[in-house]
C-alpha positions as CSV (number, residue, x, y, z in Angstrom):
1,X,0.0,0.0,0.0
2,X,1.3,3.7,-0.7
3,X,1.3,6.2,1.6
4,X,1.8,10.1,1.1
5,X,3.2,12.1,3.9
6,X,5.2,15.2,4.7
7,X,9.0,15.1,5.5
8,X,11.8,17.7,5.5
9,X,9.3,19.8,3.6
10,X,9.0,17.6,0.8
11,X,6.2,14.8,0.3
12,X,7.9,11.8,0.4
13,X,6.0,8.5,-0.7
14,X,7.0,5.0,1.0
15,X,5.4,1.9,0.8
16,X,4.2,0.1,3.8
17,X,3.4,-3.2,4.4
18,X,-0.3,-3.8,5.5
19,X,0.3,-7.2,7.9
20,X,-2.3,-8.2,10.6
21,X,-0.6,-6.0,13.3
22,X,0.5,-3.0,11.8
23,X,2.6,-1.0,9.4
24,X,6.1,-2.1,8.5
25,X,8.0,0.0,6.5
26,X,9.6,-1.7,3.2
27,X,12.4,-0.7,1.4
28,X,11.9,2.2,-0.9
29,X,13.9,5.5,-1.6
30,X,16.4,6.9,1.2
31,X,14.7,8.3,3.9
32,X,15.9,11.5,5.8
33,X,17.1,10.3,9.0
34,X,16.1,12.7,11.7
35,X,19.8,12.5,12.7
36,X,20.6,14.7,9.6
37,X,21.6,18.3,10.5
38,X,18.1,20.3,10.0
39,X,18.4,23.5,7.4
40,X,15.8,26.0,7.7
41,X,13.9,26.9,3.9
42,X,12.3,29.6,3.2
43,X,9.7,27.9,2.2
44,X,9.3,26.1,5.4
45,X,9.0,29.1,7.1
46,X,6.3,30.5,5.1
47,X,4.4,27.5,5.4
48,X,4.9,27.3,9.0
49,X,3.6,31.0,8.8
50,X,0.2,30.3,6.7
51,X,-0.9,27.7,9.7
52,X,0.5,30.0,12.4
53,X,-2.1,32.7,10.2
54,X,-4.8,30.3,10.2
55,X,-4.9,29.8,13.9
56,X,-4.8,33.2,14.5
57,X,-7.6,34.4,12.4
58,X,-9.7,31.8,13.4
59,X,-8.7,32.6,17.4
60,X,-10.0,36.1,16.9
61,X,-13.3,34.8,16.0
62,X,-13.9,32.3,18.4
63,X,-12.9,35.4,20.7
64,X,-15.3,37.8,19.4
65,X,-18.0,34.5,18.7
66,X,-17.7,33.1,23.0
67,X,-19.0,37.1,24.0
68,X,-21.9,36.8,21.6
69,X,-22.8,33.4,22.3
70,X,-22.8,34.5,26.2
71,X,-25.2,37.5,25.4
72,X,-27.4,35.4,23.9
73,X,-27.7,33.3,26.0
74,X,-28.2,35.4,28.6
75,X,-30.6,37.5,26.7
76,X,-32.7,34.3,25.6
77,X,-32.2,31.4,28.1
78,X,-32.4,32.3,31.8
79,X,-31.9,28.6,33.2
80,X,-28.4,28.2,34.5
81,X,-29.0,24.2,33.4
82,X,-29.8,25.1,29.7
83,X,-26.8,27.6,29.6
84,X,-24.4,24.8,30.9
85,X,-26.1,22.3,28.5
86,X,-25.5,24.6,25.7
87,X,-21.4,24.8,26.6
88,X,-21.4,20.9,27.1
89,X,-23.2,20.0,23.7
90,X,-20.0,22.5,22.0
91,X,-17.6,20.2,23.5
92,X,-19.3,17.3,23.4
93,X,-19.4,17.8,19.3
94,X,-15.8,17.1,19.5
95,X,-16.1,13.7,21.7
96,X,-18.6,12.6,19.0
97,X,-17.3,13.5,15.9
98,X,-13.7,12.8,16.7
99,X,-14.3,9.2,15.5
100,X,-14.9,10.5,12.1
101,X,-12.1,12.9,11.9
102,X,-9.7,10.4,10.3
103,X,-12.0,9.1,7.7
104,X,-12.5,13.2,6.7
105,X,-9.1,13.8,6.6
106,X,-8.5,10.9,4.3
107,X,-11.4,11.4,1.7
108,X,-11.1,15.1,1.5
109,X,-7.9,15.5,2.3
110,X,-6.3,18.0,5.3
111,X,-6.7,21.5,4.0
112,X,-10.0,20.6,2.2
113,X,-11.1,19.5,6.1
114,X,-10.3,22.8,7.4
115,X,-12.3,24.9,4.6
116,X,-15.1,22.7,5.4
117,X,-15.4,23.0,9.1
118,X,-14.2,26.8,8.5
119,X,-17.0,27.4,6.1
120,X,-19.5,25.5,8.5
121,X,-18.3,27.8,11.6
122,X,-18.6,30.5,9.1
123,X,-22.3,29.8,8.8
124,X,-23.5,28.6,12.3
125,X,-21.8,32.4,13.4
126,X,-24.5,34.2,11.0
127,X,-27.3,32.0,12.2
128,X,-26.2,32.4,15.8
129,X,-27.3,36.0,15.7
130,X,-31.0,34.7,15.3
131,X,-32.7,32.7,18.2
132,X,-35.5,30.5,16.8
133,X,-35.9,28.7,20.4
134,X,-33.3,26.5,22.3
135,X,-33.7,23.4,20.5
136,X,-32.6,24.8,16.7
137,X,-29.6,26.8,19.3
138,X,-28.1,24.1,20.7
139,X,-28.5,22.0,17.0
140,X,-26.4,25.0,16.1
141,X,-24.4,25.2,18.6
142,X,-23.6,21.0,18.1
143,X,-22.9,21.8,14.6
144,X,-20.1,24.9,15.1
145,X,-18.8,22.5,17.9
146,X,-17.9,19.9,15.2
147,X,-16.9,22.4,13.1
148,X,-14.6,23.8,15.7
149,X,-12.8,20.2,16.6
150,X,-12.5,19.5,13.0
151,X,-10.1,22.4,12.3
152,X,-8.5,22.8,15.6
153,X,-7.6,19.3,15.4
154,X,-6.7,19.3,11.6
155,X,-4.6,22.3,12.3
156,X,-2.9,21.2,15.1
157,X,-1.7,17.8,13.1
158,X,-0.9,20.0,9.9
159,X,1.3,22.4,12.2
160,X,3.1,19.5,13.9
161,X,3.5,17.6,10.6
162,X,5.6,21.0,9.4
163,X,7.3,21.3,12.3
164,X,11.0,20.0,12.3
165,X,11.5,17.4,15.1
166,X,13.7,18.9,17.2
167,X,11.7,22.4,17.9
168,X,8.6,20.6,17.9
169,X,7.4,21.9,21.5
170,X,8.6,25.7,20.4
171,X,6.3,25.6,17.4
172,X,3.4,23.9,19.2
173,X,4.1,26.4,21.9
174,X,3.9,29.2,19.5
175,X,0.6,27.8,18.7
176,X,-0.7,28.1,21.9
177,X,0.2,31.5,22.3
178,X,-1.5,32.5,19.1
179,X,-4.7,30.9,20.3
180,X,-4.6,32.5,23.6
181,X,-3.9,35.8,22.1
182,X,-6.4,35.9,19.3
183,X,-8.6,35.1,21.8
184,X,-8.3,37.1,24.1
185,X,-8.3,40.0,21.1
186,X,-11.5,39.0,19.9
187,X,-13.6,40.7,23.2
188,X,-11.2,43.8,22.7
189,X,-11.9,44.4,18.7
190,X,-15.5,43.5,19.6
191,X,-15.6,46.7,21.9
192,X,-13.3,48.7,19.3
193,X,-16.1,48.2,16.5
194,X,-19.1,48.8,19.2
195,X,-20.9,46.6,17.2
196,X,-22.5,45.0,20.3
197,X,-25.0,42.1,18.9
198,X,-25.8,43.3,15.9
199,X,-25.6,41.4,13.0
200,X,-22.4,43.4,11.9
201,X,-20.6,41.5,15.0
202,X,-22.1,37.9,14.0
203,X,-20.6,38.9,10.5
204,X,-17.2,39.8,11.5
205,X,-16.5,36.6,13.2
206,X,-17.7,34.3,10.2
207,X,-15.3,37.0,7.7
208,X,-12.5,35.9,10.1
209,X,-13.3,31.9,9.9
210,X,-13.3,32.5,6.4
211,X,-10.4,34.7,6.1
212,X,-8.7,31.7,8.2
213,X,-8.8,29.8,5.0
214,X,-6.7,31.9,3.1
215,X,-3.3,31.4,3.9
216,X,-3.6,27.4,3.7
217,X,-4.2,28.0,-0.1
218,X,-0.3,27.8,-0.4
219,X,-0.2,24.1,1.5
220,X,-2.9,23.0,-0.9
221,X,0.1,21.6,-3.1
222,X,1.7,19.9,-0.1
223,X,-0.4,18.4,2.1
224,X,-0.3,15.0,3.8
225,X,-2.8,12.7,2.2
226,X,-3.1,9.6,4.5
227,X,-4.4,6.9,2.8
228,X,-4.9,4.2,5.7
229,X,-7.3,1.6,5.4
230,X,-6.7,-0.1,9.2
231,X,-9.3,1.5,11.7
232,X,-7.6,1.8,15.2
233,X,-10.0,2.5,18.1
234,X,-9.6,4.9,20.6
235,X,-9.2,2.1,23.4
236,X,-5.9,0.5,21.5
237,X,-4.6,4.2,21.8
238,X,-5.4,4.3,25.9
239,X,-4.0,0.9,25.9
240,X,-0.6,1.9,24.0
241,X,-0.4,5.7,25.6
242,X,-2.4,5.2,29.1
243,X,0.0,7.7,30.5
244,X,0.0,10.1,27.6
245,X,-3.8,10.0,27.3
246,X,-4.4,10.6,31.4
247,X,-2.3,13.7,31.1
248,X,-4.2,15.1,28.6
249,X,-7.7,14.2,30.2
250,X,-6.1,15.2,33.7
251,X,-4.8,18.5,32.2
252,X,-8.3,19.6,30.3
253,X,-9.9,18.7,33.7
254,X,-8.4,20.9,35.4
255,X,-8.4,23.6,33.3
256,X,-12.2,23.3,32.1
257,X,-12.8,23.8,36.0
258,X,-10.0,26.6,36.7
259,X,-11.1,28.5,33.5
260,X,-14.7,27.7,35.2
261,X,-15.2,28.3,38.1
262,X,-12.5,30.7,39.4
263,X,-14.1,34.1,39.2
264,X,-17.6,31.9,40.8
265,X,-14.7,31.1,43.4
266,X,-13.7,34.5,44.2
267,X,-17.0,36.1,44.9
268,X,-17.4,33.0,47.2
269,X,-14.4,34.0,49.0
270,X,-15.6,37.8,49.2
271,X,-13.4,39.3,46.6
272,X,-14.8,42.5,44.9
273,X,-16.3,41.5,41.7
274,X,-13.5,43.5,39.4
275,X,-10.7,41.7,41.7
276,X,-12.4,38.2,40.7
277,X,-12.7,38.7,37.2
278,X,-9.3,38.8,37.1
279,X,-8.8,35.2,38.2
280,X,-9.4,34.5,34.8
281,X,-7.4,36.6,33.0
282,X,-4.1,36.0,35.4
283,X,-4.8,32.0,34.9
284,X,-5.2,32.6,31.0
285,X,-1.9,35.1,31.2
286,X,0.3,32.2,32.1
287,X,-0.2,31.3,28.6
288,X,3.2,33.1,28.5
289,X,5.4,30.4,30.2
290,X,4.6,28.1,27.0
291,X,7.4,29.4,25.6
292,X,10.2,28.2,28.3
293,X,8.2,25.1,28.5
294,X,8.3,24.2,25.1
295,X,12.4,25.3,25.2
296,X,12.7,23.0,27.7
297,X,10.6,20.4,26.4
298,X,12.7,19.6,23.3
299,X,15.6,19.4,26.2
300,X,14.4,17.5,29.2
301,X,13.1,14.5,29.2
302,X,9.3,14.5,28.5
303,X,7.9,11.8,30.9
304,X,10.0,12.9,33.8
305,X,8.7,16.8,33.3
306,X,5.0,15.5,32.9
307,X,5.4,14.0,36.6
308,X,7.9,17.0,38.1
309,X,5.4,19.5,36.6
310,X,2.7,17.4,38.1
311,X,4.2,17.6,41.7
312,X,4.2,21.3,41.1
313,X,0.8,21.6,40.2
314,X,-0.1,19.9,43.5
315,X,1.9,22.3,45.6
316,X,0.0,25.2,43.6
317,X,-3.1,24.1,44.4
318,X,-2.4,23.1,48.3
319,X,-1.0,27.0,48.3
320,X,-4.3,28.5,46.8
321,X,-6.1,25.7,49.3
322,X,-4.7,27.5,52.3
323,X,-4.1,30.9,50.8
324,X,-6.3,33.9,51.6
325,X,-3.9,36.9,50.3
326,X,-4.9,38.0,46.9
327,X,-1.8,38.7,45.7
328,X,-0.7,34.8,46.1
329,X,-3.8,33.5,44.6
330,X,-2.8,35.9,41.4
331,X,0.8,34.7,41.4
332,X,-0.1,31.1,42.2
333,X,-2.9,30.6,39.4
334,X,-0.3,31.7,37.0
335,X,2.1,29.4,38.5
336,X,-0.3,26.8,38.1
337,X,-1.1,27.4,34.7
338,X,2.4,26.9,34.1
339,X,2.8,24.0,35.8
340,X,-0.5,22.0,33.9
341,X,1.2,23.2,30.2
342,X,4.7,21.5,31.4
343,X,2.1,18.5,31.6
344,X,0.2,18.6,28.4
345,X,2.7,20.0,26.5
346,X,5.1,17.3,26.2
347,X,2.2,15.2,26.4
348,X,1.3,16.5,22.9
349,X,5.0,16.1,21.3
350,X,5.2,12.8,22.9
351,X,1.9,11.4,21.2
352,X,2.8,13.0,18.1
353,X,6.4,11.3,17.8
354,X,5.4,7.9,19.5
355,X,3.1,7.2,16.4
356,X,3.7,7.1,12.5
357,X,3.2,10.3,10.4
358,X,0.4,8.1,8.9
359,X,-1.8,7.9,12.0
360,X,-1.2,11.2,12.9
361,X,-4.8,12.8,12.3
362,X,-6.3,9.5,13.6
363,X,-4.1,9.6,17.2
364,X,-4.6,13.6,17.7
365,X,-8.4,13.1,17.0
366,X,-8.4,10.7,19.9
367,X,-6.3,12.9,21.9
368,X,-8.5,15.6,21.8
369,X,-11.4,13.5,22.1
370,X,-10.0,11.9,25.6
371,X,-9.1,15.8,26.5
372,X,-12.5,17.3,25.8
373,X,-14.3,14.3,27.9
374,X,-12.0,15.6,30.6
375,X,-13.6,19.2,30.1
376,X,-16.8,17.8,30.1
377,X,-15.8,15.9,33.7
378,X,-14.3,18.4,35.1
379,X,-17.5,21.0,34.7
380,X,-19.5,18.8,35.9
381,X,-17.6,16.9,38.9
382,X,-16.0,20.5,39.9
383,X,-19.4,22.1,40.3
384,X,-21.0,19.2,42.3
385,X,-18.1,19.3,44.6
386,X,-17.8,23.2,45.1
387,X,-21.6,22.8,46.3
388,X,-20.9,20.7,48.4
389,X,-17.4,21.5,50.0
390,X,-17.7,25.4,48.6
391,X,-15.4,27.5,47.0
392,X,-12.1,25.2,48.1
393,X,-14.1,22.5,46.2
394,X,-12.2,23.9,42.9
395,X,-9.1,23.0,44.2
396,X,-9.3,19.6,46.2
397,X,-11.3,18.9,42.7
398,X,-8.3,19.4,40.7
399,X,-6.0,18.3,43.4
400,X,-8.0,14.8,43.1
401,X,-7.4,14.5,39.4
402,X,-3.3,15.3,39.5
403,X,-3.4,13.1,42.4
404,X,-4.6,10.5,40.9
405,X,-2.3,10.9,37.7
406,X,0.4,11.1,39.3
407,X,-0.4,7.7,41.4
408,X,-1.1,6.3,37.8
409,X,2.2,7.0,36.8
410,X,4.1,6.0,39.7
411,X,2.1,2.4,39.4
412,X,2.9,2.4,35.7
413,X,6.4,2.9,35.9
414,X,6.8,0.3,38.6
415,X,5.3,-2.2,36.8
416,X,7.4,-1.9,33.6
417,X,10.3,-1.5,36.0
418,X,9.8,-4.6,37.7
419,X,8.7,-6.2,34.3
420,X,12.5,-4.7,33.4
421,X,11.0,-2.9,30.7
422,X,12.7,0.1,32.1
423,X,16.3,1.1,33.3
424,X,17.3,3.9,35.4
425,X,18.9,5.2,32.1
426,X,15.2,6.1,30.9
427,X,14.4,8.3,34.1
428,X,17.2,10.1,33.0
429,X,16.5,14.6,32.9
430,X,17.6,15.1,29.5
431,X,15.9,14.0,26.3
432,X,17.5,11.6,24.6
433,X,15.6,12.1,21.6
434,X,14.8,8.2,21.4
435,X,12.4,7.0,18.5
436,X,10.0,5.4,19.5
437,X,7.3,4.9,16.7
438,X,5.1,2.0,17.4
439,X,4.4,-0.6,14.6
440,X,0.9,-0.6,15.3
441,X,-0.6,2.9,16.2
């Protein structure tokens, strides 16, 4: 069987062996070994620059689209139940489409899967602006969900596919930052135009899901087309990358309830309703220290930060447990922040680089479909625990979930080490820069 994917900027074709277990790679034209010294191209960089574009463009209008989405529903649907229902049926899109992902990516091909879901997101954003009653809302809302995980998703694997190996937590890193800041734009060029919820606001976010499209245009030519016939569930994942796939559902947990539920948890503790908001923006700010961590992600070794940053999650959240003084619950939420991307970050290199360029799309898909049910868990479990314990309930909730990783991993590791699958050599700081491809993803 022949399969197309990108390497070194160039699509390289190589035929694989389809046996009952997996993928073996056959003899075909020289390969370049990862070993080679890397050369940037200028064309590298521009395509690098199209996706870093896309994300952008497309951040700004989920930005400006999350403070229209709130009015209306605050306008139109009073419940508190409906209104949650509404942000779980968004991510819960993801959970169910995520399945389908691959089999998009493979008929239509990469790009084509972005201008789709871009064009759909496009279209739910205009018909957002009219409310015809919950039920044809939260259809809608279901619908730019999907929309939403198919090009996040896509993106994502298209951005790490360019990305040279060794700087591959810098440029997901980068991508981070350009979500966080397009998004946090969006409210800001929302109140520049003074558009408010007129239609004219709807409008601008679909121009810049559209306008997203544009720079791909150039990748068109390039793409990876994966033509894989094998269909992998998501539980052979788990069961290859239990570890990998915690920390992301551990990680999304916790954030999902920290993103949440912190201003709820400052008005609970009597802070001033201005000092509370900006929970939220501090824990969002330590979007920053993505940067360092992806420097020191393509240094250190990966597994061994996942658990370190772990340990310093848990003395974060026993801080802002015990901590009454503003100013350390600012500092420590962005400290915290910190800690959870030196978790998920190398998380996301380490998924990306334990499975063949081929199953790329696939494994990412089921990545972000184990992170978004952790979302999904941690609203739900984080509110039903804040009721009952109050507002410390936010922490011991995310306390319990890092916990609990971390537990995993020790048992994990103990196991293999007993089963002397493991040497002290691989709890060593620095990366090693090991392949570690499976044959079967």
């Amino acid at each position: 069987m022949l399969v197309f994917f990108r390497s070194k900027h160039e699509v390289i074709t190589r035929n694989y062996d389809f046996t009952g277990t997996g993928f073996s790679p056959l003899p075909s034209k020289p390969s370049i070994s990862d070993n080679q010294k890397f050369h940037w191209s200028v064309a590298l960089v521009k395509d690098l620059a199209a996706v870093f574009a896309s994300i952008f463009l497309s951040a700004i209008g989920y930005g400006i689209l999350m403070v229209l989405i709130a009015f209306k529903l605050e306008a139109n649907v009073k419940d508190e139940i409906l209104m949650s229902i509404s942000t779980v049926a968004q991510i819960g899109a993801g959970v169910i489409f995520s399945r389908f992902l691959p089999s998009l990516g493979q008929k239509a091909g990469m790009i084509n899967s972005i201008y789709i879901g871009s064009i759909l997101s496009a279209i739910c954003s205009l018909l957002l602006y009219w409310y015809f009653g919950y039920a044809v809302w939260l259809f809608t809302i279901y619908i730019i969900g999907t929309s939403f995980f198919i090009c996040g998703v896509t993106r994502n694997t298209l951005m790490i596919d360019l990305a040279p190996q060794h700087m591959r937590s810098m440029i997901i890193s980068l991508g981070v930052m350009l979500v966080a800041i397009g998004n946090s734009l969006g409210p800001v060029i929302l109140g520049v135009l003074k558009t408010e919820e007129t239609f004219s606001s709807f409008a601008f976010a679909a121009s810049c899901y559209l306008a997203s499209m544009l720079p791909l245009a150039r990748l068109k030519k390039i793409e990876s087309n994966v033509r894989e016939e094998k269909k992998i569930s998501i539980w052979r994942y788990i069961k290859n990358s239990p570890k990998i796939m915690f920390a992301g559902f551990a990680v999304s947990y916790a954030m999902s309830s920290a993103s949440a539920f912190s201003i709820i948890y400052g008005i609970k503790i009597g802070m001033p309703n201005n000092e509370a908001s900006l929970l939220l923006s501090v824990l969002l700010f330590g979007t920053i220290l993505y940067i360092p961590i992806g420097y020191l992600s393509d240094i250190l070794n990966r597994r061994m930060m996942m658990i370190f940053s772990t340990i310093l999650s848990l003395i974060c959240l026993y801080g802002l447990y015990v901590n009454d003084d503003i100013q350390k619950i600012y500092t420590l939420l962005f400290l915290m922040f910190g800690c959870l991307a030196g978790i998920k970050l190398p998380a996301i290199v380490l998924i990306n680089e334990k499975y063949k360029p081929t199953q790329r799309l696939a494994v990412n898909s089921a990545f972000s479909r184990v992170s978004l049910t952790g979302n999904i868990c941690g609203l739900l479990t984080t509110g039903i625990i804040m009721k009952n314990l109050g507002a410390s309930g936010l922490w011991i909730s995310i306390m319990i979930i890092l916990l609990l990783f971390l537990l995993f991993c020790c048992f994990n590791y103990s196991q293999k080490f007993i089963r002397k699958e493991l040497t002290l050599a691989d709890f060593s700081i620095f990366n090693k820069h090991q392949n570690e491809q499976l044959s079967e993803a």
